[in-house]
N, C-alpha and C positions, 0 to 999 in steps of 0.2 A: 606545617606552620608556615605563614607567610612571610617570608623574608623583608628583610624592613629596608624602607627605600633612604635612610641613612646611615652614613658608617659613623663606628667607633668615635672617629674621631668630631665629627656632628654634634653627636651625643654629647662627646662632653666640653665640647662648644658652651652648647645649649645651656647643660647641667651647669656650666661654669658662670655664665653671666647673671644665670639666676639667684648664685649664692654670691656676686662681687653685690649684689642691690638693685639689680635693675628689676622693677616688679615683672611678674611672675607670668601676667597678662599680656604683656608687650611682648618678654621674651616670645611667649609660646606663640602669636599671632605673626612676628618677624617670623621663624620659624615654620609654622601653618602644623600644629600638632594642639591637642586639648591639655588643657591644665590636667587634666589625667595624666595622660601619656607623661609630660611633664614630672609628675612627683612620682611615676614608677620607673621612670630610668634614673633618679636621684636614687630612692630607694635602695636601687640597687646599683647604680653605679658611681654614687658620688664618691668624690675623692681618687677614682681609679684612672691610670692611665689609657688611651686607645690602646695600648696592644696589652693591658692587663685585662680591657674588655674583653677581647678577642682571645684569650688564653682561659676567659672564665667559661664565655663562652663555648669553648672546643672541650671544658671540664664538663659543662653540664649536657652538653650532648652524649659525651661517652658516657656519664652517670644514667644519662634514661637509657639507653643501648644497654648498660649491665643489667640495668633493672630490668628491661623486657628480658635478658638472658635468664635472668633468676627466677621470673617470674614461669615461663617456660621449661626450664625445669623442673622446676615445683610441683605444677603440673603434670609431668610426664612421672614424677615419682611417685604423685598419691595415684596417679592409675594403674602405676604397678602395681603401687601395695591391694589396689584392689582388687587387681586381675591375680596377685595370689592369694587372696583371702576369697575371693571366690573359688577354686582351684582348689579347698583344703576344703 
């Protein structure tokens, strides 16, 4: 994934002046990011502080990392049960 060329604290710059009223098109343009980009770091980060960004973010990194573990596993299990049920 490509690391984003603003921090935390940009972010919710950004996310902040769009909810004090300043329309939506300006902020993003000041900024130089799409009304997209715009309403998916709201989405997910309005209200939050920079370093609750950055703490959610170091959550949801370790969640895909367990997840590839589990999923690897998983894996490695139904092969077994196959390699002994071939074996019987």
């Amino acid at each position: 994934m490509q690391a984003s060329r603003f921090t935390d604290a940009q972010k919710a710059f950004v996310i902040r002046q769009g909810e004090e009223g300043t329309p939506v098109a300006q902020v993003c343009r000041k900024a130089g990011i799409s009304q997209a980009t715009f309403f998916n770091w709201k989405k997910k980060c309005a209200g939050l502080l920079p370093s609750e960004m950055r703490r959610l973010r170091e959550l949801e990194d370790e969640n895909s990392r367990l997840k590839r573990i589990v999923a690897d596993l998983t894996l490695d299990r139904e092969m077994l049960q196959y390699v002994v049920k071939r074996r019987l």
